[in-house]
VMD Tcl script that draws the C-alpha trace (Angstrom):
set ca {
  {192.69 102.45 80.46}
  {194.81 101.11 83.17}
  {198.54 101.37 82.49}
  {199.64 98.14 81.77}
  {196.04 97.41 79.47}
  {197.13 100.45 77.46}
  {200.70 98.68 76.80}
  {199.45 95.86 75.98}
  {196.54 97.22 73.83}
  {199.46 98.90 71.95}
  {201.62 95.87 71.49}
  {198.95 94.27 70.30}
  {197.71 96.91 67.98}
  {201.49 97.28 66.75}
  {201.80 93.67 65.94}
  {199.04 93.38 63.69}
  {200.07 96.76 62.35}
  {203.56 96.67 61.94}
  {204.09 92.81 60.85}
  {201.62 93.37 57.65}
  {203.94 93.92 54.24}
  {202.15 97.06 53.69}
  {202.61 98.90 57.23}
  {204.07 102.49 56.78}
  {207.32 103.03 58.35}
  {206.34 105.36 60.83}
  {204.19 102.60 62.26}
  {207.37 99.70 62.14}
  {209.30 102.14 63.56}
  {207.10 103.45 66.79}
  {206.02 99.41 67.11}
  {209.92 98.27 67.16}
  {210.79 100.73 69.80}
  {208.14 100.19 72.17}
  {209.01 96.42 71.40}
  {212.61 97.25 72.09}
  {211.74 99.01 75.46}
  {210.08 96.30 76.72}
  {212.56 93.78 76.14}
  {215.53 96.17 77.00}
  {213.43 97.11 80.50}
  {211.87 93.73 81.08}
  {213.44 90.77 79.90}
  {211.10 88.36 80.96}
  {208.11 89.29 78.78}
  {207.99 87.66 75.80}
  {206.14 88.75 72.83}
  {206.41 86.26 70.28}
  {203.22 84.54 70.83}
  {201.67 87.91 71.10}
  {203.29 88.73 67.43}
  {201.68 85.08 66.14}
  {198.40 85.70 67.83}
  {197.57 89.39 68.76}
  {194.63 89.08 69.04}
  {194.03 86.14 71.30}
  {193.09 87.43 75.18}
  {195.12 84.54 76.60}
  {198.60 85.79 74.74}
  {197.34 89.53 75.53}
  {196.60 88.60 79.51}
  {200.45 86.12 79.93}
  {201.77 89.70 78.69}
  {199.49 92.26 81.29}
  {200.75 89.66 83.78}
  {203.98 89.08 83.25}
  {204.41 93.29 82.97}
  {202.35 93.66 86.02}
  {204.62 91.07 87.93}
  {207.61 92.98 86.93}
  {206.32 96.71 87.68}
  {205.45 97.86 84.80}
  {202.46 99.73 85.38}
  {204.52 102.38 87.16}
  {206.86 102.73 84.25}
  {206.07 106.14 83.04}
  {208.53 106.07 79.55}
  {206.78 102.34 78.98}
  {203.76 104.15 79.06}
  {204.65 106.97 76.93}
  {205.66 104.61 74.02}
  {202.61 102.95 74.35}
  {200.56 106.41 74.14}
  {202.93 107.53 71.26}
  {202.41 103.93 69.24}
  {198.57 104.65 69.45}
  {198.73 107.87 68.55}
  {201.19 106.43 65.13}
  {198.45 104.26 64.67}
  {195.61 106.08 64.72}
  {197.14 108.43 62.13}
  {198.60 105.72 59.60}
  {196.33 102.47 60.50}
  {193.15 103.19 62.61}
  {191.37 99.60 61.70}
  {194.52 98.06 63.59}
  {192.95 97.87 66.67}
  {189.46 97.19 65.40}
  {191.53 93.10 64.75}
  {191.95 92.77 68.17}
  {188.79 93.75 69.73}
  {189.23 96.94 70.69}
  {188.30 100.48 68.92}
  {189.01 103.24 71.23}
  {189.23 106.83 69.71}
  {190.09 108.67 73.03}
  {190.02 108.32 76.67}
  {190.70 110.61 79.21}
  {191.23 110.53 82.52}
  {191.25 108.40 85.54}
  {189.84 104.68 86.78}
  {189.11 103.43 83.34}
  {189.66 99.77 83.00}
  {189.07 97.64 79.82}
  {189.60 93.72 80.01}
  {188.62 90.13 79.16}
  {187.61 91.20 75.13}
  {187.26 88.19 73.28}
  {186.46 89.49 69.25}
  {186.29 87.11 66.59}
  {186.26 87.43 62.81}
  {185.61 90.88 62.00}
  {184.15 91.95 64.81}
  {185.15 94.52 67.08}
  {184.65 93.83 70.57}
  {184.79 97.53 72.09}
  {184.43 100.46 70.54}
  {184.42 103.88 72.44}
  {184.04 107.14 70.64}
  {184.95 109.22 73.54}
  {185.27 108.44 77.87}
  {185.98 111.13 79.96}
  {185.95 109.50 83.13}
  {187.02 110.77 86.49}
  {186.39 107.92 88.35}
  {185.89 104.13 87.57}
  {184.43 103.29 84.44}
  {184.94 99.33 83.65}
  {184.30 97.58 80.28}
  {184.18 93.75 79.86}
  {183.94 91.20 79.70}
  {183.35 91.38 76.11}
  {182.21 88.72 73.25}
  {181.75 90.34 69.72}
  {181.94 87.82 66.16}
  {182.36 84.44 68.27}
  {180.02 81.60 67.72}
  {178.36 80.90 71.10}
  {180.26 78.16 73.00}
  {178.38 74.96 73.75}
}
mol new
graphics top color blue
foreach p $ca { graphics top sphere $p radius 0.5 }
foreach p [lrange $ca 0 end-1] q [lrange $ca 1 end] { graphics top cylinder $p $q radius 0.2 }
display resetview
């Protein structure tokens, strides 16, 4: 994934994660500090309409572009939080993602670009098992669990 869709993906993730009573601590705790970064870093993104709605693609693309505005995608600790986030929640809460349309168990290396996932009830939009890409490998759009629009 592209930088700033692997923040994103996290925040995301985290919300649904962290905000449930039940989340283990370890996943509050990486969520709240990547959360913390990016308001501490970039002030202008606002996440709580991502928090109320993770996993709607319009709240998930106003944060890409509002972190992509400020140059975020170049923002190498950003990104680290983001990797270490996934990593908490693939130990402690691997269905996280799954609410948001997106399954991903590992990706390596470069060009890889996931976007436009739109996953209703249930359904997970994306899943890859494993993408070892070394160039350009592009995913979407994707419709999973949505009733057909008229």
């Amino acid at each position: 994934m592209e930088p700033i869709s692997t923040i994103v993906a996290a925040l995301a993730a985290g919300a649904v994660a962290a905000l449930k009573p039940t989340a283990e601590q370890a996943v509050k705790d990486a969520y709240s500090g990547l959360k913390a970064l990016v308001q501490r870093k970039y002030a202008a993104v606002t996440l709580d309409a991502l928090e109320r709605k993770p996993e709607s693609a319009a709240q998930q693309g106003a944060v890409a572009e509002t972190l992509g505005d400020a140059g975020a995608a170049d923002d190498a600790e950003l990104l680290a939080k983001a990797r270490e986030l996934a990593a908490t929640l693939q130990r402690h809460d691997p269905d996280a993602g799954r609410s948001i349309g997106i399954d991903v168990e590992r990706i390596t290396g470069a060009s890889v670009r996931i976007g436009a996932v739109t996953a209703g009830e249930n359904a997970t939009g994306v899943r890859a098992g494993v993408i070892e890409a070394t160039q350009d490998v592009t995913i979407g759009p994707v419709s999973a669990g949505v009733p057909p629009r008229p």
